[in-house]
KEKOL-8771 format. One line per 5 residues: number of its first residue (from 1); their letters; for each residue x, y, z of N, C-alpha, C. Coordinates in pm, 1 decimal, decimal comma. Example, Ala and Ser with C-alpha at 12.3 -4.5 7.8 and 13.67 -1.06 7.14 Angstrom:
! KEKOL-8771
1> as> 1319,0/-569,0/780,0/1230,0/-450,0/780,0/1320,0/-330,0/780,0 | 1285,0/-225,0/708,0/1367,0/-106,0/714,0/1290,0/3,0/787,0
END
This chain:
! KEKOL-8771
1> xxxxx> -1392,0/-536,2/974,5/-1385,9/-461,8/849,7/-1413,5/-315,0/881,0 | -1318,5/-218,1/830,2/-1337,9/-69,0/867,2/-1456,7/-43,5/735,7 | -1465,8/126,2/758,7/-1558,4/162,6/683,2/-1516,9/173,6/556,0 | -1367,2/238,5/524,1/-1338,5/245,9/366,3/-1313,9/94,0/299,3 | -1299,2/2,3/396,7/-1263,8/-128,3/336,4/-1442,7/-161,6/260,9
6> xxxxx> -1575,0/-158,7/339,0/-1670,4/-196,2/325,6/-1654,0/-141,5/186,7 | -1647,2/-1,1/196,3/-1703,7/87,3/108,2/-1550,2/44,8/-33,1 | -1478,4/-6,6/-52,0/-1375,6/-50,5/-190,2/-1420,1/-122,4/-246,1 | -1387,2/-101,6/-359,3/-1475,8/-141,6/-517,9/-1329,8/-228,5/-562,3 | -1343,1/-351,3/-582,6/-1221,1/-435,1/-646,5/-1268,3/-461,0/-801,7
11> xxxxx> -1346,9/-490,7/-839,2/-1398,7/-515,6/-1000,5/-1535,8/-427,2/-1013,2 | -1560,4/-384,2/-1155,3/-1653,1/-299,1/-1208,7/-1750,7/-379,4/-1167,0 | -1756,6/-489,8/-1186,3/-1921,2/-572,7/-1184,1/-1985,9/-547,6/-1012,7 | -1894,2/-483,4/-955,0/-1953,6/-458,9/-783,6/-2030,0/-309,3/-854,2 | -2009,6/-288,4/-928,4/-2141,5/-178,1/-931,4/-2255,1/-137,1/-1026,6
16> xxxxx> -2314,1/-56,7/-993,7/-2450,9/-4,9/-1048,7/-2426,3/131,9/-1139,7 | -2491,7/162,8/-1259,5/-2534,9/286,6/-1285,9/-2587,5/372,8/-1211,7 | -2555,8/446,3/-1171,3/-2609,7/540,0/-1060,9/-2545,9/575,0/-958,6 | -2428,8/460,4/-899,4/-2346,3/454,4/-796,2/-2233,6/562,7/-813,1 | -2232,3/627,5/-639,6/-2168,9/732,3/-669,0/-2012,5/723,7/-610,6
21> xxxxx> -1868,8/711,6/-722,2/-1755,0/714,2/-672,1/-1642,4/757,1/-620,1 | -1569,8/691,3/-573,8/-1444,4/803,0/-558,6/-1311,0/707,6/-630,4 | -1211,7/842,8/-731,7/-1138,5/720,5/-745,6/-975,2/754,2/-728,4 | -908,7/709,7/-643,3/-813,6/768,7/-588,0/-645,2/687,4/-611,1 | -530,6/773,5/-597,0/-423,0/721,2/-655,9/-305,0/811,4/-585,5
26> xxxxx> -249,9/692,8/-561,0/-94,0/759,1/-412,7/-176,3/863,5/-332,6 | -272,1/804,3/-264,3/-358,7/920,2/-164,5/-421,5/1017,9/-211,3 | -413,4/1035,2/-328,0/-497,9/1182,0/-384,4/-613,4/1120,6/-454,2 | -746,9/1208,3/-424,3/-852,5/1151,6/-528,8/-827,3/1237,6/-671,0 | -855,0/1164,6/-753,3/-858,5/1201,7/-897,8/-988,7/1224,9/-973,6
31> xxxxx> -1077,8/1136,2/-898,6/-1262,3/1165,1/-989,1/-1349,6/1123,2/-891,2 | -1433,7/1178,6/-893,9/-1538,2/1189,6/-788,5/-1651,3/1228,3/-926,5 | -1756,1/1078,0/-917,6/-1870,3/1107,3/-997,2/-1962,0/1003,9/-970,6 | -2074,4/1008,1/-1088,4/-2165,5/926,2/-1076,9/-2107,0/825,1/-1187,5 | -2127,1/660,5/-1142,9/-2074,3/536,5/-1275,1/-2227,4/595,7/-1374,8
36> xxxxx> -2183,5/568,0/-1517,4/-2239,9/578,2/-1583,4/-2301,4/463,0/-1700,2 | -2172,7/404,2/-1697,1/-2177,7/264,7/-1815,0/-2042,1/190,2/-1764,8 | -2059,0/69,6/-1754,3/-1963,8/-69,2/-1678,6/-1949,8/-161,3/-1831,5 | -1841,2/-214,5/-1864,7/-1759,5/-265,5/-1922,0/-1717,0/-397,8/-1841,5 | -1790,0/-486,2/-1766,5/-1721,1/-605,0/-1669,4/-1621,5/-679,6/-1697,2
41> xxxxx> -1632,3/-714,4/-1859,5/-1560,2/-822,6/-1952,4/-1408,8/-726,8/-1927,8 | -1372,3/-614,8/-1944,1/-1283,9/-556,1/-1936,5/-1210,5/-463,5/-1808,8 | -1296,3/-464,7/-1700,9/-1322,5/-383,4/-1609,5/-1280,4/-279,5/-1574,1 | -1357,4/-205,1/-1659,4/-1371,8/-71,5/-1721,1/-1485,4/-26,0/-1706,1 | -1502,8/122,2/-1627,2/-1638,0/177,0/-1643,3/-1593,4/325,5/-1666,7
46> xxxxx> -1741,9/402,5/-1663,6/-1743,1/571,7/-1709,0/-1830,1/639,7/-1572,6 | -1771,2/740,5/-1534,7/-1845,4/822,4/-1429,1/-1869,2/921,1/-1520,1 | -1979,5/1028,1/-1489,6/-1975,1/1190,3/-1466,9/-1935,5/1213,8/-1380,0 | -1797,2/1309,5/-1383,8/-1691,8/1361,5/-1340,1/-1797,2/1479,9/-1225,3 | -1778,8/1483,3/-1163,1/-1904,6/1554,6/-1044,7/-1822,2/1724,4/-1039,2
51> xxxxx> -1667,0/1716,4/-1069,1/-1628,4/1851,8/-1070,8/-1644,9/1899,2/-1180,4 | -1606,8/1836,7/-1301,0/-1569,9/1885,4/-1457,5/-1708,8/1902,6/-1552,3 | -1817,3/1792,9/-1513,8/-1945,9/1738,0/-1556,8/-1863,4/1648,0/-1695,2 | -1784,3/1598,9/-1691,9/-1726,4/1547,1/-1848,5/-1696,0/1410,8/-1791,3 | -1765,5/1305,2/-1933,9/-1718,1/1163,1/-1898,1/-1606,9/1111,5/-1828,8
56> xxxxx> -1537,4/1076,3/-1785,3/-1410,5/959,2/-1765,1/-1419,6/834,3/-1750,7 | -1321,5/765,3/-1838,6/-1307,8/652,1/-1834,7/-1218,1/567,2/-1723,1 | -1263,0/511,1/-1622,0/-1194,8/455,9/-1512,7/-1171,0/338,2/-1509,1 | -1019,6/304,8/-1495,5/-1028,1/205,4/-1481,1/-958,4/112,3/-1314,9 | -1058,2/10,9/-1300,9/-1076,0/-25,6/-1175,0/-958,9/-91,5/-1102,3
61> xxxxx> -861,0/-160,6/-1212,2/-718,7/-128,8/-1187,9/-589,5/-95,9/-1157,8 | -586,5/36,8/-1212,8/-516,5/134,8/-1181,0/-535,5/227,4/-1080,8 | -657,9/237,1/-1030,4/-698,1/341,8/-928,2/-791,4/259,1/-830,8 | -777,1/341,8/-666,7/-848,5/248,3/-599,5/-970,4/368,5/-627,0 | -1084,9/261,8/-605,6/-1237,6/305,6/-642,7/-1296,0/250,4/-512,7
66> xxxxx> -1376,3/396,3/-457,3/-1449,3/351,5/-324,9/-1559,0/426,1/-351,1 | -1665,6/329,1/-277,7/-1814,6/378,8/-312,1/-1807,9/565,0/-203,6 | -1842,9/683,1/-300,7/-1856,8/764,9/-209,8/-1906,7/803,5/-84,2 | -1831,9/843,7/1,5/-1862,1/884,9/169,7/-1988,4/920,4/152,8 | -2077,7/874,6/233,6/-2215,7/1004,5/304,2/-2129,9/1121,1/341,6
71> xxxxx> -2232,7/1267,4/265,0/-2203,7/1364,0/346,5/-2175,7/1371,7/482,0 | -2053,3/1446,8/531,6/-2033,4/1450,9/655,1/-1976,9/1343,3/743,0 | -1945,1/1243,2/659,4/-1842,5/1137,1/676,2/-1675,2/1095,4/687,2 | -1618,5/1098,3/786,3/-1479,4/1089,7/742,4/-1433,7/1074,6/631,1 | -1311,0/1096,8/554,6/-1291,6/1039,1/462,7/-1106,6/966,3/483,0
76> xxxxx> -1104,1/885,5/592,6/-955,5/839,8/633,5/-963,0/691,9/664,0 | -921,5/629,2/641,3/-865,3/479,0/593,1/-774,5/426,9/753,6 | -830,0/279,4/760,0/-733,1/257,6/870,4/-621,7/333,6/854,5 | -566,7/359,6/928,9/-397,1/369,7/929,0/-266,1/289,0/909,0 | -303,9/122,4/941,3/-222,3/57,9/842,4/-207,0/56,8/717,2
81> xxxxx> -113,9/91,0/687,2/-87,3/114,9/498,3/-88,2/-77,3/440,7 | -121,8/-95,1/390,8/-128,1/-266,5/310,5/-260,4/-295,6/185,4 | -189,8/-403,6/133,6/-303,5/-424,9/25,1/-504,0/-438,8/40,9 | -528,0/-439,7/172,5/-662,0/-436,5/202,7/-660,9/-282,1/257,9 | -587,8/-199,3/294,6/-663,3/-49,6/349,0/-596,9/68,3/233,7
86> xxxxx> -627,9/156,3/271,1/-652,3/295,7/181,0/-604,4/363,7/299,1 | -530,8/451,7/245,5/-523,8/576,8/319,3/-527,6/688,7/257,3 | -615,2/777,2/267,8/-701,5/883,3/272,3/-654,5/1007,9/313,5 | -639,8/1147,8/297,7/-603,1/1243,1/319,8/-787,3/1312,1/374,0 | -774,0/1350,2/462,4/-920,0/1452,7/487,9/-968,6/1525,0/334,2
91> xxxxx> -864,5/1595,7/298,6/-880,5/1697,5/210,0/-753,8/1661,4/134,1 | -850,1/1693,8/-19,9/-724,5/1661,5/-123,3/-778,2/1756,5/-255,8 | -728,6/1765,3/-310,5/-709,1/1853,4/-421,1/-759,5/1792,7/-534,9 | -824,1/1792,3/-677,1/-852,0/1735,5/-729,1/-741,4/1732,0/-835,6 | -654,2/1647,4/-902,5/-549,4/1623,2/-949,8/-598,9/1528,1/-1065,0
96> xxxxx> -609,8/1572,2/-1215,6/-690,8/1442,2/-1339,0/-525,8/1325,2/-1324,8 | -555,8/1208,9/-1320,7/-418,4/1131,8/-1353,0/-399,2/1157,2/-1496,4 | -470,7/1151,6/-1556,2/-377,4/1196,4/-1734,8/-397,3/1360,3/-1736,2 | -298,5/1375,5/-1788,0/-357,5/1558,3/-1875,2/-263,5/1521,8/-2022,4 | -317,6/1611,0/-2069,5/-258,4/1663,1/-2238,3/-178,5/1735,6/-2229,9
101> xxxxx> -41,6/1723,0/-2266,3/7,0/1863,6/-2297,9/-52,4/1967,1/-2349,5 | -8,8/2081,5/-2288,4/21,4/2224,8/-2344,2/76,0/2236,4/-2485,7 | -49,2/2310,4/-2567,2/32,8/2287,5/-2682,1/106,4/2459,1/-2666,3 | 221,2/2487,4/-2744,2/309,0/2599,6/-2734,7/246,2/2678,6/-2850,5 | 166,9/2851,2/-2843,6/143,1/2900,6/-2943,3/35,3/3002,1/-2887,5
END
């Protein structure tokens, strides 16, 4: 078992209030926070967004969720691409998966 495999979150009920995430989608992370409140029945939880300080609602689903790196920790995924590994960019940009339109005015 590599390290990002240890460290992947498959259902909300693998975590704690307090636990700090990452939650990432086609290689880009999207939220990086602390879980705040878990939803198991639905598996659904809420971080503080660690860039924005504003709730999000994550769901465990749609995005892969890995318990955050220790400082100073790689952040790259075996290199086989498949349903058990992640692959990881060093550095990524923070990208929200939803936005709102622009309203015109």
């Amino acid at each position: 078992m590599d390290v990002d495999e240890a460290r992947h979150i498959r259902r909300s009920g693998e975590l704690n209030v307090g636990d700090e995430i990452e939650a990432w989608h086609n290689g880009k992370l999207f939220h990086r926070g602390t879980v705040t409140q878990t939803v198991t029945a639905v598996d659904l939880f809420w971080i503080l967004d660690s860039r924005t300080g504003t709730r999000r609602l994550i769901d465990a689903e749609a995005l892969v969720i890995l318990r955050a790196a220790p400082p100073g920790a790689a952040r790259t995924a075996s290199p086989a691409p498949g349903p058990t590994s992640v692959r990881i960019p060093s550095q990524s940009p923070h990208i929200p998966l939803f936005q709102a339109p622009r309203l015109a005015g």
